[in-house]
N, C-alpha and C positions, 0 to 999 in steps of 0.2 A: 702404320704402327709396326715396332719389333714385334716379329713372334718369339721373342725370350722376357720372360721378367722372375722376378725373385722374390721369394719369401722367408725371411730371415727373424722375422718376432716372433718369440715364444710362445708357444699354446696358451698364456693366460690372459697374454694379451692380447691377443686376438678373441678370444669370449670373451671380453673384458670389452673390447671396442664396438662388437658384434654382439654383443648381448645376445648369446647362445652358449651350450655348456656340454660337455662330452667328446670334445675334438680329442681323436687320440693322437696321442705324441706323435711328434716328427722331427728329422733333424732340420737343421738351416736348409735351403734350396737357393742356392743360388745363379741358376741356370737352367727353369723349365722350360721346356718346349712343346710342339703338338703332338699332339695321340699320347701324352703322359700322361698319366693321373692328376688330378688338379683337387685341389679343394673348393668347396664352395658353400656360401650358408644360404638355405631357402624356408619357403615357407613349408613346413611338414603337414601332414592329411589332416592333425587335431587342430592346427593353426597356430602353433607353437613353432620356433625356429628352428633349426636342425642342418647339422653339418654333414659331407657327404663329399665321395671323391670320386669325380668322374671324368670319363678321358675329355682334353681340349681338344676340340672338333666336332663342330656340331654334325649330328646324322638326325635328320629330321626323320620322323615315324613311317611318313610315306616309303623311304628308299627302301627297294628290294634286297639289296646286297650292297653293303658300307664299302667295298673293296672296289667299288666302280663308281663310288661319289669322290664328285673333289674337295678336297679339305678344306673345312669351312673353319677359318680360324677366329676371324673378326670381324665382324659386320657394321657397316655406316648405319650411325643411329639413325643419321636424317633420313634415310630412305627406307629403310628398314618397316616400316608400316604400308608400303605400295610392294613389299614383296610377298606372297605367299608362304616362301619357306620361313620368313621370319616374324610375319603378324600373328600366328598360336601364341609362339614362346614367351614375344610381346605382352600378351594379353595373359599368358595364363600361367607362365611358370619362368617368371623372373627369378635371377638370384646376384648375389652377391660374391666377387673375387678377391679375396683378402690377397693382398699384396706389400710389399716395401718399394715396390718400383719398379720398371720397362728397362731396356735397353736399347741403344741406339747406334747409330754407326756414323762416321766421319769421317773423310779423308777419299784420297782416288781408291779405285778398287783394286789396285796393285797393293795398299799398304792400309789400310780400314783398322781405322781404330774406336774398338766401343767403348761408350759410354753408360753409367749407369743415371738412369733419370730419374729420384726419388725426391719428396716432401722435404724441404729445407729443415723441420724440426723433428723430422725420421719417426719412426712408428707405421703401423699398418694402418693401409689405406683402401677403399672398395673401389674394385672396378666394375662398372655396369654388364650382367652379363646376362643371356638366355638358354635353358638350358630344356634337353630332349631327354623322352625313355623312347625307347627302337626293342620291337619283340619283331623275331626272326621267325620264319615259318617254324624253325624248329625248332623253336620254344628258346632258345638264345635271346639273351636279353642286351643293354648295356645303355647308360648313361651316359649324354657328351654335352659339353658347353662350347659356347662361343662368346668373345669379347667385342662389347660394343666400342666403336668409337668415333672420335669426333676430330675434327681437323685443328692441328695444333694450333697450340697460343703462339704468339709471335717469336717469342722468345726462345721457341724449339724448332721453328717448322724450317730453317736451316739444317736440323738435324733429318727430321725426322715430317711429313707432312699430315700424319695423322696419331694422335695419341689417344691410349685408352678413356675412355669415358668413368670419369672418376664422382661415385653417389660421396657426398660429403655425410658425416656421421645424423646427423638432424634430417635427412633422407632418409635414412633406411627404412625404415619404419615403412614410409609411403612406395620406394624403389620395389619392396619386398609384398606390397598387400595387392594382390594381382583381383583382390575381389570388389575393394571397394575404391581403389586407381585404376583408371583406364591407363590405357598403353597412350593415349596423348598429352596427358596429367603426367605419369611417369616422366617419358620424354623430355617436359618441360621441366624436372628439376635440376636437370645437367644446367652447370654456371661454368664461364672458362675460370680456370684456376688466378688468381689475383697473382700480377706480376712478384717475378721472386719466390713464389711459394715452391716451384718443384727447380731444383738443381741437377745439373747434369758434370760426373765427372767421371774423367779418365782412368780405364779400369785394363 
């Protein structure tokens, strides 16, 4: 998968899609990358939804010092439950990536020309993600996530050989309840996207 994608829909429509409420303002983003700020909606401690911006990159709780891990940007769903670092997050603190779409790259590497890869009837979309708290001996805290994903539809894996793992809006619900979904249940609601649905064009 690229590690840039873009988020371009308006705060209302993103609670609107995400049925959560207090995102504060932002402009277009049309170019994030790791270790930035990200948005994310999760389940909050009352079990109500809640938005939240934490850096992309996951730093599992274990690591001593974030500055000597390697950057965990996006993680294979499929395997993703035979790993330690990623069977907690799995299990117990899934959330949601509001998105417009990934980017991509084509062409030799002398002359690479990206692509933006978004839903053919545009609007924000979720990408499946897990996300971490990290407290530092000295009391230092910080938040990171990372994107799951799954090996493209056919119709991309020319560009690109793995793309984000996208919860369709009648998942969320389930992607988000880490208490009464298991992490295999979860898992299983990723579908590959129906030919045509996601477009890709030169940008």
């Amino acid at each position: 998968m690229s590690t840039r994608f873009f988020l371009i829909s308006p705060v209302d429509a993103v609670e609107r899609d995400f049925a959560v409420s207090g995102i504060a303002p932002y402009p277009p983003r049309y170019n994030i990358a790791p270790t930035q700020p990200v948005l994310i909606v999760r389940t909050g401690a009352g079990g109500a939804r809640e938005s939240a911006l934490v850096r992309w990159g996951l730093i599992p709780g274990w690591v001593k010092d974030p500055r000597t891990m390697a950057l965990i940007v996006n993680v294979q769903a499929e395997s993703a439950p035979d790993k330690p670092t990623y069977l907690a997050g799995l299990r117990y603190r899934r959330c949601l990536v509001p998105a417009d779409g990934f980017y991509a790259w084509t062409g030799p590497k002398s002359a690479r020309q990206p692509l933006r890869v978004a839903p053919k009837g545009g609007g924000p979309i979720a990408f499946a993600g897990i996300w971490e708290h990290w407290l530092g001996a000295d009391g230092s805290e910080m938040e990171s996530m990372a994107v799951l994903t799954l090996p493209s539809v056919p119709e991309l894996a020319e560009l690109t050989p793995r793309a984000p793992a996208i919860v369709s809006i009648e998942h969320h619900r389930a992607w988000l309840d880490c208490r009464d979904v298991s992490a295999t249940a979860a898992l299983a609601l990723f579908q590959p996207s129906p030919p045509g649905a996601l477009i890709s064009v030169a940008v």
